[in-house]
Structure formats: structure tokens, C-alpha cells
N, C-alpha and C positions, 0 to 999 in steps of 0.2 A: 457438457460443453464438448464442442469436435476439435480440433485440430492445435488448440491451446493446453490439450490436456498433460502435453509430453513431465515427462518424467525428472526434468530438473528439478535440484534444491532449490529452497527458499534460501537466499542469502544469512546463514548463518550469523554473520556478525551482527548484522541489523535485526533479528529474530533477538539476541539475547540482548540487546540494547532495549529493547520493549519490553523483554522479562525482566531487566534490572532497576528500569523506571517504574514498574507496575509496584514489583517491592519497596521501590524509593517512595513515595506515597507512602504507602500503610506503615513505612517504618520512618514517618515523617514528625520532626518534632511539634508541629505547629500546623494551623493552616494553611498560612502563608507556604510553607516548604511544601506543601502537602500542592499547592496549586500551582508550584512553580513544578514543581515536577509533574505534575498535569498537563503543561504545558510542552513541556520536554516530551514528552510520552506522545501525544498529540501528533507532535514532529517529528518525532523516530516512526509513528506509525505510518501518515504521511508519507516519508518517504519512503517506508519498505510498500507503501500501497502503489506507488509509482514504478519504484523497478518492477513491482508484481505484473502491473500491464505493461510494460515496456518487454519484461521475461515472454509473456501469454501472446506479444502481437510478433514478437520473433519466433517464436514457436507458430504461426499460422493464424490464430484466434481474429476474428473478423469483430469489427466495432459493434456489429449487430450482437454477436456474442457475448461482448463485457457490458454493454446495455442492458442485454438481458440482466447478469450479476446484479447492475445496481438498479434495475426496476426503471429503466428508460430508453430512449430511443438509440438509434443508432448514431444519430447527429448529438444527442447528449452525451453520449460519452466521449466523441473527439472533441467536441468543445471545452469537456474536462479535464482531458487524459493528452492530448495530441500533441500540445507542448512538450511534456515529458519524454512522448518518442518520437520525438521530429527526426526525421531521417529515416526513420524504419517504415518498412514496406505497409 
């Protein structure tokens, strides 16, 4: 990828919120806990996948580019993602 490549962190906080959910699972007593934190996990991932192109399209990254990522157009992805960075160039 060109111009989304720059060199900032992944949001540390939200990184170890999905490594402490992934654990919560496996060290879940039951299904049910095992699915709720599935769920949680689900949403912390979500959203650190949001700040992630919000971070990549202020860094320069063109819609054409994060389409590529997820294997579609360039109109699929602001219809997915565009919400999240409303305001950003």
C-alpha cells in the first residue's frame, strides 16, 4: 500500500483489549461466557478496525487502497468505512 503506510502505532489500548478478550474465551468457564466474550472480542475488534482506516486515510491511503485490503471496490469500502471518518479528507 502507498501513502497509508506511515509508521504510526496501533492504538495500544485497544490492541491489548482484544488480547485480553481472546484469553477471556479460552479461559471461559462455560459456553455461554465463552460466547459473551465472543461478542466483546467481535467489538473491540471492530472498533480498533475503524480507528485502523480512520489512522490509514489520515495518513493519505485512497478508498481505492483499503478496498484493495478487503478484496473490493473502491465505492465498497466508503460505504463501509466512511461513516467512521467522516470529516477526514
Amino acid at each position: 500500500m502507498g501513502r497509508g503506510d506511515g509508521a504510526q502505532p496501533v492504538d495500544k489500548a485497544a490492541l491489548k483489549k482484544v488480547h485480553e478478550l481472546i484469553d477471556e474465551i479460552g479461559l471461559a468457564p462455560s459456553g455461554l461466557a465463552a460466547l459473551a466474550a465472543s461478542r466483546r472480542l467481535r467489538e473491540a475488534a471492530e472498533a480498533l478496525e475503524l480507528t485502523m482506516v480512520a489512522q490509514v486515510r489520515a495518513q493519505g491511503a485512497t478508498w481505492t487502497e483499503i478496498g484493495t485490503v478487503y478484496g473490493t471496490s473502491k465505492q465498497g469500502a466508503q460505504q463501509r468505512f466512511r461513516a467512521a471518518v467522516r470529516g477526514k479528507p
